[in-house]
N, C-alpha and C positions, 0 to 999 in steps of 0.2 A: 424410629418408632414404626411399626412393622402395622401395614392397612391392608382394608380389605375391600375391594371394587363390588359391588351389591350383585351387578348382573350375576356375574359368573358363579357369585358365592349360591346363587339361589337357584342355578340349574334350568330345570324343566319346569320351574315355578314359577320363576321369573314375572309372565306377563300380568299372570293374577297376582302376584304377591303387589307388584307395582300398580297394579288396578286398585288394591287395598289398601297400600300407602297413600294416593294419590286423593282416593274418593272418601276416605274418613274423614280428613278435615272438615272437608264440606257437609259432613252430616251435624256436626254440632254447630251453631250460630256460632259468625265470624264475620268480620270487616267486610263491606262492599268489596266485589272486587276479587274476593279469595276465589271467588267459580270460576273466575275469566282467566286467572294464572294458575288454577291447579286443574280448569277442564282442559284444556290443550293438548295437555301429554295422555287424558285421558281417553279423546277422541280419536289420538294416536296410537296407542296402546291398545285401544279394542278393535283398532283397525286392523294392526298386525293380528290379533289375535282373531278374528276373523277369517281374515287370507290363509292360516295358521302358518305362519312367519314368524321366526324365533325372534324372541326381543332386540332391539336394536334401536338404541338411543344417538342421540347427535353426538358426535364426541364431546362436547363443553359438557354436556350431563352425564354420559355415558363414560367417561374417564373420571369421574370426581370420587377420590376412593375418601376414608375418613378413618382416624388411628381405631386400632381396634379396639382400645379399651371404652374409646365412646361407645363404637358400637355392640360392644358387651355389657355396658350399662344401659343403653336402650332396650334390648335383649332382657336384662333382669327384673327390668321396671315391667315391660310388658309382661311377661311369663306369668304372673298368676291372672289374669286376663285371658291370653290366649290358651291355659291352661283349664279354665271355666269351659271357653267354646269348644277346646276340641275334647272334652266329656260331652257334648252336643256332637259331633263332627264324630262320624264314621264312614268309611267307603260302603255306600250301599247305592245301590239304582246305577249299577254301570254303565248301562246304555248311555244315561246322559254323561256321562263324565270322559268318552270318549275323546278319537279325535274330530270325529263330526260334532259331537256332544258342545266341543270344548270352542269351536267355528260359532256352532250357534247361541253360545254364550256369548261370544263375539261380538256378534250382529244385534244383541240386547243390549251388551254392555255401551253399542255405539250409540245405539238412539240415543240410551239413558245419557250419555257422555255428551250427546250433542244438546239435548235439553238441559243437562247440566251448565253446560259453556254458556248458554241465551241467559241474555240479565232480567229475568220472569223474578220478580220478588216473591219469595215464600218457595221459588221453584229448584232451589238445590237440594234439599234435602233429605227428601224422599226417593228422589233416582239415586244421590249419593249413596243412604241407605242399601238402596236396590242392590246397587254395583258392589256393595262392600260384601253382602249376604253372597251375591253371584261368584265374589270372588274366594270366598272363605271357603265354599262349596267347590268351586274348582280346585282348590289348593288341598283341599281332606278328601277328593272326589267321591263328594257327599252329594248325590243325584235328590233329596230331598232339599236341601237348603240349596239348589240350583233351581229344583221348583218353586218352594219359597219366594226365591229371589226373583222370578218372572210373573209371580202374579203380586208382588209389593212393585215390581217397577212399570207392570199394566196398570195399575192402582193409582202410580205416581204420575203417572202419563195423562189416567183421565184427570187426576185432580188438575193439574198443569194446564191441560187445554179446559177447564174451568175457570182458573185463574185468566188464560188469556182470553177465553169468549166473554169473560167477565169486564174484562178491562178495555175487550172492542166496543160492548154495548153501552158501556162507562162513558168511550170518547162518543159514541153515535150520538148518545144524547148530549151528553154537552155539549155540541158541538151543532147536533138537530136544534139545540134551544138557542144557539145563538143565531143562526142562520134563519129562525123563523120568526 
């Protein structure tokens, strides 16, 4: 039965396509827990993609190929989907979609990826979001939906340190009322 290994198959796309595998789960509600096992590779992946360093996985991840008829049925299932965004998705605003461009999508994609990983409740979502829009935009080098994707994942950052100034001032006082 004749397979196909992801990296290689997907080129020069690779680190965002894998940024958009990786970071969609986490935008829909899921089990405790899915941030911690699917931000890891993420915080790794936007690292490489930072340094601009071609992808490169651990071998246990990075050899796991799968037959290809699965993966021509995921392939089908998705296609009208990705078929929708990329009528949205056009190569415009080059600057950004360079290879500086693609560094400092990077360095977005990390914060988002390390806020992602932190178990902040309510706090995956909207960086996942972030990363998935950043990565759709590097993969169509669509310099709009890379802007997009930087002011949804500043957006997600202030709400995040909301959440957590919320939940320092949560423990202050509970914590002031009992000591006093």
């Amino acid at each position: 039965m004749p397979s196909t290994t992801l990296i290689p198959a997907l080129k020069g796309r690779a680190i965002a396509a894998l940024l958009l595998l990786f970071s969609f789960p986490n935008v829909l509600p899921s089990p405790p827990g899915t941030s911690g096992v699917l931000g890891l590779p993420l915080v790794y992946l936007s690292l490489q993609m930072m340094l601009g360093r071609p992808p490169w996985m651990p071998a246990f991840i990075g050899n796991r190929s799968m037959p290809r008829s699965s993966f021509s049925a995921i392939v089908h299932r998705s296609a009208p989907y990705l078929a929708r965004a990329e009528r949205l998705l056009r190569p415009r605003l080059g600057a950004l979609t360079g290879e500086t461009g693609a560094r400092v999508v990077g360095a977005i994609c990390l914060i988002l990826s390390i806020v992602l990983f932190l178990p902040i409740p309510l706090g995956n979502m909207l960086p996942a979001l972030a990363i998935c829009i950043l990565a759709l935009g590097t993969l169509e080098q669509d310099g709009v939906w890379i802007i997009s994707g930087t002011v949804l994942g500043l957006l997600s950052l202030l709400i995040v340190w909301g959440v957590i100034w919320a939940m320092i001032k949560a423990i202050v006082f509970l914590f002031g009322g009992v000591a006093a």
